[in-house]
N, C-alpha and C positions, 0 to 999 in steps of 0.2 A: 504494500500500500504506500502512496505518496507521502512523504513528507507533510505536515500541515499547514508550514509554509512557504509551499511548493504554490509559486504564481507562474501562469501560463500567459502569454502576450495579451496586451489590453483586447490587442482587436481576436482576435480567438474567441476569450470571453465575451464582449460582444456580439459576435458573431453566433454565440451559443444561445444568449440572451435574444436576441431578436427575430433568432430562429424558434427558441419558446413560446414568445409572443404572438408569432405568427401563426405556427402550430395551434395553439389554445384560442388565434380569432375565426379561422377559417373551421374549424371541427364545430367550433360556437358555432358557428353561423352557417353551419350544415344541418344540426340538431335546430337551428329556427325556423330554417327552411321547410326539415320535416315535418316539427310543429304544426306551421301555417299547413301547408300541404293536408294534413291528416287532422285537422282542428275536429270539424263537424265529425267525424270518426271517432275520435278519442273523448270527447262530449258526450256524445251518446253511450259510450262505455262506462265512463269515468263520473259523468257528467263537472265538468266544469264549470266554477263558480265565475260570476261577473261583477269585474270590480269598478268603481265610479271614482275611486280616488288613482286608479293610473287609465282613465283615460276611455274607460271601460273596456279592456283586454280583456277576456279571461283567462282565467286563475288555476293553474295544476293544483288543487289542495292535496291532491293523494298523500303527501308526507304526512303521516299521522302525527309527527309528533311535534314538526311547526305549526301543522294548525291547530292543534289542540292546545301548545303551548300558549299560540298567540293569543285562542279563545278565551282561554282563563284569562292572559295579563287586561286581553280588553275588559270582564265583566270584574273580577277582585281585588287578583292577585297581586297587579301593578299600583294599585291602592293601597291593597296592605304596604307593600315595600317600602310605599312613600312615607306611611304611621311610620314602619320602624325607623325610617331615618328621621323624620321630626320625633319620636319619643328618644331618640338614643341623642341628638341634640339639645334636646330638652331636656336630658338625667344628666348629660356633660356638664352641662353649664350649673344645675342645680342640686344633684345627688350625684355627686360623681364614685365617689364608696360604694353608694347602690347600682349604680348601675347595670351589673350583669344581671342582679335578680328583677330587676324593673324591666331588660331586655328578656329574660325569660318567663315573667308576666306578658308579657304582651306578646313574645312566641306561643303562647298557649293560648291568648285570647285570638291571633289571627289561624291559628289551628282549629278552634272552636267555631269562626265564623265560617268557612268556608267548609271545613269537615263535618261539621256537627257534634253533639255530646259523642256519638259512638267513633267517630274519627278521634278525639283525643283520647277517649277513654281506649282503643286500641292502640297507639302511642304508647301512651302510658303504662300499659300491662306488658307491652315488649318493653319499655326500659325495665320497669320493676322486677320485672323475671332476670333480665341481665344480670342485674345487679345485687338482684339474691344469690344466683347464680358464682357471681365474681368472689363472693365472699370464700367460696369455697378454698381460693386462690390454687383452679387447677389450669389450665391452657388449655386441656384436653375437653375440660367442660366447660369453659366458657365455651371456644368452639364451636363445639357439640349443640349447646343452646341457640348459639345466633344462627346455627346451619337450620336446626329446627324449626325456630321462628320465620326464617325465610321460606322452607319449605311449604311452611300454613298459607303462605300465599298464594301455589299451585295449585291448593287440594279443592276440590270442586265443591264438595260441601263447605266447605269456611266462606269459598269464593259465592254461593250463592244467599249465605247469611251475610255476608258485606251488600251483596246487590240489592237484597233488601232493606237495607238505611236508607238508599238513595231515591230519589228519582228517576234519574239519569245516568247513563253511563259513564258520562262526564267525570261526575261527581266521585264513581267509584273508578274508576282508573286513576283519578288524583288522589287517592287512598293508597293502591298499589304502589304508584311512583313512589309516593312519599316515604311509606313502608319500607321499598327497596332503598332508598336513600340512607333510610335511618336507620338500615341494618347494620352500617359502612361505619357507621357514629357508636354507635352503643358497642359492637364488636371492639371499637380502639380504646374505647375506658374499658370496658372487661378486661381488656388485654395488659392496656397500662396500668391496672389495676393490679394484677395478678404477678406482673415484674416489681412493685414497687414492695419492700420488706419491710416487714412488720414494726421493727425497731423506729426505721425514718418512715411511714407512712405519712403522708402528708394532706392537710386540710383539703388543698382541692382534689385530692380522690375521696370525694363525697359524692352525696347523693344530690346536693342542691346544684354542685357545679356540675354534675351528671345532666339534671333536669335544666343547666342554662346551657349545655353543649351540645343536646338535642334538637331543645327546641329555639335554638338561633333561628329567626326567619329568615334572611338572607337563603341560605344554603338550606331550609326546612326541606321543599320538594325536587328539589334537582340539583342540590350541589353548588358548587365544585367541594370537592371532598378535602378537609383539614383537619387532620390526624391532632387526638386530645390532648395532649403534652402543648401544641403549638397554638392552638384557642385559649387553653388557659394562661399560659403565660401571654401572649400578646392582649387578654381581653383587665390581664390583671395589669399589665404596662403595657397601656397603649401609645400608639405615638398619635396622637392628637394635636391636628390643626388649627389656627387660629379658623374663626368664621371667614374671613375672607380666603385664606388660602384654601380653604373647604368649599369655600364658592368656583372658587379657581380650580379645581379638582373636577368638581359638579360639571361646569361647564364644558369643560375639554371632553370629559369621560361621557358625556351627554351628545357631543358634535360626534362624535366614533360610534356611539352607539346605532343612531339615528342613520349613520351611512353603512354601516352593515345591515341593519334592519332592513334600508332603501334596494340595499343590493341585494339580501334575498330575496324579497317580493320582486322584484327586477326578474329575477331567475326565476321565478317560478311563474312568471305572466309572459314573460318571452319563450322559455324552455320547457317544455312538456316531458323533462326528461324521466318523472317518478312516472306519472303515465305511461311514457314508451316503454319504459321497461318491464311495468305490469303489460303490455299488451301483445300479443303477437307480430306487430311489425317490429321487434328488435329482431327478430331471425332475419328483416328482409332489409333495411336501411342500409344505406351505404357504408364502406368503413370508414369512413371521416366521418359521418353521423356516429358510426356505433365506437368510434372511441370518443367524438367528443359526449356521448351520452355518458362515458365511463369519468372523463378528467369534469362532468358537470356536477354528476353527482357528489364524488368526492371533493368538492369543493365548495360545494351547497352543504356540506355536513359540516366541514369547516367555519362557512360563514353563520350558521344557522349555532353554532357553539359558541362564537363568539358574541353570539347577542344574550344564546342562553348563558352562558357564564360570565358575562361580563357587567350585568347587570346586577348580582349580588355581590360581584368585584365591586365594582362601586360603593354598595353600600357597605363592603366590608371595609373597604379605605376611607372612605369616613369615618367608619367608626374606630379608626385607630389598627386594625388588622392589616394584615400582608396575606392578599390572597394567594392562592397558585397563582401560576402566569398562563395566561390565556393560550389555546393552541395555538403553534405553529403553522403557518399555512403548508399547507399540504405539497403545494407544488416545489417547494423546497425540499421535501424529504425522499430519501432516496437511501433508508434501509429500516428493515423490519424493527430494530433496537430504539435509530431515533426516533421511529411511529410513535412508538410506545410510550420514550423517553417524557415528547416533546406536546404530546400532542393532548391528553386528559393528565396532569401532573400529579394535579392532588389523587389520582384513583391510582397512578402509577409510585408515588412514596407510599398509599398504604400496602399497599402489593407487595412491595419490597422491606418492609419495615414488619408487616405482620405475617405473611405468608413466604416469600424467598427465603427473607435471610432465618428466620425461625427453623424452617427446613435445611438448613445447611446453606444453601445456596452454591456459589461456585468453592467453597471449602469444604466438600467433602468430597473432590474429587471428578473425574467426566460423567459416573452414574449419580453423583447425590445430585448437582449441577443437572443434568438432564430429568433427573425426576422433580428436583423446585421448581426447576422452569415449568413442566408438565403442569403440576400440582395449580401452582399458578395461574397457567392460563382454564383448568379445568372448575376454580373457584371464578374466574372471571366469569365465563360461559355460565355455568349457575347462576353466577348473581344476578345477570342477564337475563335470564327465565328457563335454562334449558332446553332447549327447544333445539330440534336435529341439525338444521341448519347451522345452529350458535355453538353446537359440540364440531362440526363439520368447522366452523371459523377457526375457531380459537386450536385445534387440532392443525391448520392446515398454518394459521401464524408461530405452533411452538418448532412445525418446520422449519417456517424460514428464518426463526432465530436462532434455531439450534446450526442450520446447512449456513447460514451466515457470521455465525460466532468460529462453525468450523471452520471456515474457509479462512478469516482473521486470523486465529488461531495460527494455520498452515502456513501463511505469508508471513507470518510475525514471526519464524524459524529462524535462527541465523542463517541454515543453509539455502533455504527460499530469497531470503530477506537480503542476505550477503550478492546472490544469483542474480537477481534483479536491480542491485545496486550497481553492479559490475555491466550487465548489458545495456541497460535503460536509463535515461538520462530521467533527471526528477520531473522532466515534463513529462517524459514518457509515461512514467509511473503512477501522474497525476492520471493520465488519458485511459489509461490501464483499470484503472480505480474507478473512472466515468463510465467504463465499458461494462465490469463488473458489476457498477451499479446502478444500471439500465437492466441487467437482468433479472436484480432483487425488488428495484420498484415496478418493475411487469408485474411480478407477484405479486406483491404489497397491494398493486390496484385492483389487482384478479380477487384477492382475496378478501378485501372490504367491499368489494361489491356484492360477494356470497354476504357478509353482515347488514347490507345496505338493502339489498332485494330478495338474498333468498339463497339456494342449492341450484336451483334450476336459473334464474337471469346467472348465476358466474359458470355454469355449465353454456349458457348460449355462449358467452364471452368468448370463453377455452373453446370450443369449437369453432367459432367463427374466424379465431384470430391466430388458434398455434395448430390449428388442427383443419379444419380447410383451408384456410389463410397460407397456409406455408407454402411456399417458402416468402413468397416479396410482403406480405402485409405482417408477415410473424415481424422479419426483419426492417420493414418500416417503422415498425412501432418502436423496437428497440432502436433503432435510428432518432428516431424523438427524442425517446426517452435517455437518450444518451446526452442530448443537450441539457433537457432538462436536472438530469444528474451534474451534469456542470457547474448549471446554477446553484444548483443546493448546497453541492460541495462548499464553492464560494461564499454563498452564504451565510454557510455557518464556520467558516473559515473565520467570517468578520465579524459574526456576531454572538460565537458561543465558545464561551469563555472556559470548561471543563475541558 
């Protein structure tokens, strides 16, 4: 592998850069083309929504889970957030001692509004079980407990005594989520609970700061995930702004939001791509359509993260917290490792803090190393819902971390490493490196597409593209992809500091 700071001729990298750009407008604007083309088609399938505030286009909503998010922020949820930022500036300024338990007053009051009595009252029976649980101080049972509690959320019977609280499905899929969220919270104080000894046990492994680590609203139903050790101490010294630099905060963090937001309704009133890929014309589109269907969608989950996480970023930086750092866009990554690294942070440190490194991690050798990694991605996949497709993901990602750690691994040999120094010039090795990793981000996309659509849309992909495609459209892509490896390399050449 290259050097790290191995620079290749300005105009090269330009040249890589602009050939990216190009690549990503012309596949865009092949997928619009489709779009239009197949509208009255995919309407009548899908039916498509029509919207008056862009112009009246309509609307791909098939992504369940932007429009459902967005439906909540319009009718509550975006309400609530606002209470917690004005009560959490309002405790600043006036009970700032109180604080955390006034923010976990009103996490249980905006739980109660929008859940109902049985919404928090199920909350609350998963922390108090945890934490009966923890007391035990075993690992095995704490565990065991949180795996449990997560389970009740599959089981048909429980799932049809939750449906009836509700009205609406709405309502009870915002119970699920939030459930699944809050297994990720209670799991890390069980945990931190169970390493801390008896002798130094300390005040915040309680049960009050248990119940303000919960039920934080920011992070309540979707995250981003902040492991309990680093809540309480940041919630206990916070770094807190003057009001004006808190406006100044507000504002900027507010101009970003607003233009992500703009840009996935953008994509989903221009690009029909969650539709084409539920439909039978992805077998028949061009392959400029059916890859830019492939770099649309992945990068609509990108943009569509950065609005979902970065709006209780927000409100966690007001309140003195250090959120995770927002995903990495996509089109810069170009290995299974940094996907993971870069892209959910906060789900990626509890991962490795409660699951890898507990299991040994890479200190116990190639097998204990291969079985954490497993373990790991096979607790993702659960936490996820289980589902064939999501054991079929998360299976096919410990591949390409395990075939890309190997591969590192091999190059990193003095006799490899020596081989290559001696023939290849450090540009060479850079280009080497690009080549290499044009063939991991082929994967990387193949396979979040099986997370994105299914077994079957990443089955059409792999046929279309390494399996009738071959040889000129396998190797076109990687030809792309090669540039785009460029980029990302550089990228993170200049901007990531590990």
């Amino acid at each position: 592998m290259p050097h790290q700071g191995t620079v290749l001729p300005r105009w090269e990298l330009l040249l890589y850069l602009l050939a990216s750009l190009g690549f990503h407008s012309y596949s865009f604007y092949e997928v619009y083309r489709v779009s239009r083309e197949h509208e009255e088609e995919l309407d009548q399938e899908f039916e498509l929504e029509t919207d008056a505030l862009f112009g009246g286009l309509k609307k791909d909503a098939t992504d369940f889970e932007w429009s459902f998010w967005m439906d909540w922020g319009k009718q509550r949820v975006a309400w609530l957030l606002l209470g917690h930022a004005a009560v959490s500036q309002m405790a600043t300024l006036l009970a700032r001692k109180h604080r955390p338990w006034i923010l976990t007053a009103y996490g249980m009051w905006a739980c109660w509004s929008v859940l109902g009595a049985p919404g928090v009252l199920t909350v609350l029976l998963h922390t108090v079980t945890t934490f009966c649980v923890a007391q035990f101080r075993s690992l095995f049972l704490s565990w065991l407990c949180s795996l449990l509690l997560l389970s009740t959320l599959r089981l048909q019977g429980v799932e049809d005594i939750k449906r009836r609280w509700y009205g609406t499905d709405s309502e009870y899929y915002l119970l699920q989520f939030t459930l699944t969220v809050r297994c990720l919270f209670y799991t890390s104080f069980s945990l931190e609970f169970c390493w801390q000894q008896l002798p130094t046990l300390r005040a915040p492994h309680s049960f009050p700061w248990m119940l303000a680590y919960v039920f934080y609203y920011p992070v309540f139903h979707n995250g981003p995930i902040l492991n309990f050790p680093e809540f309480v101490k940041q919630m206990q010294q916070p770094e807190l702004c003057s009001l004006k630099d808190s406006l100044c905060v507000l504002a900027r963090a507010l101009g970003r939001l607003l233009s992500w937001w703009a840009l996935a309704e953008l994509m989903v009133h221009l690009l029909y791509m969650h539709a084409l890929s539920g439909s039978p014309l992805l077998r028949d589109v061009s392959c400029w359509a059916l890859g830019g269907l492939a770099l649309a969608q992945v990068l609509f989950f990108y943009v569509k993260y950065l609005v979902l996480f970065g709006v209780p970023a927000l409100l966690m930086r007001l309140d003195g917290l250090h959120p995770p750092p927002l995903p990495r866009c996509v089109s810069t990554m170009f290995s299974f490792t940094g996907m993971w690294r870069y892209f959910d942070v906060g789900l990626h440190n509890f991962l490795i803090r409660y699951v890898y490194i507990p299991l040994g991690g890479s200190q116990r050798g190639l097998l204990g190393t291969l079985l954490s990694t497993a373990m790991t991605f096979a607790f993702v996949s659960y936490w996820h819902g289980g589902y064939n497709y999501l054991w079929c993901w998360a299976a096919l990602n410990w591949l390409g971390v395990t075939a890309e750690n190997g591969f590192r691994s091999l190059l990193n040999t003095a006799c490899v490493r020596n081989g290559l120094a001696r023939h290849l010039s450090p540009q060479a090795r850079r280009r080497l490196h690009a080549a290499l990793a044009s063939c991991s981000t082929s994967m990387l996309i193949l396979f979040n597409l099986v997370f994105l659509g299914g077994s079957q849309v990443g089955r059409t992909y792999w046929d279309r593209i390494f399996v009738q495609g071959w040889p000129w459209v396998t190797l076109s892509v990687l030809g792309f992809l090669y540039c785009y490896s460029h980029v990302g390399i550089a990228w993170a050449q200049t901007y990531t500091t590990d």
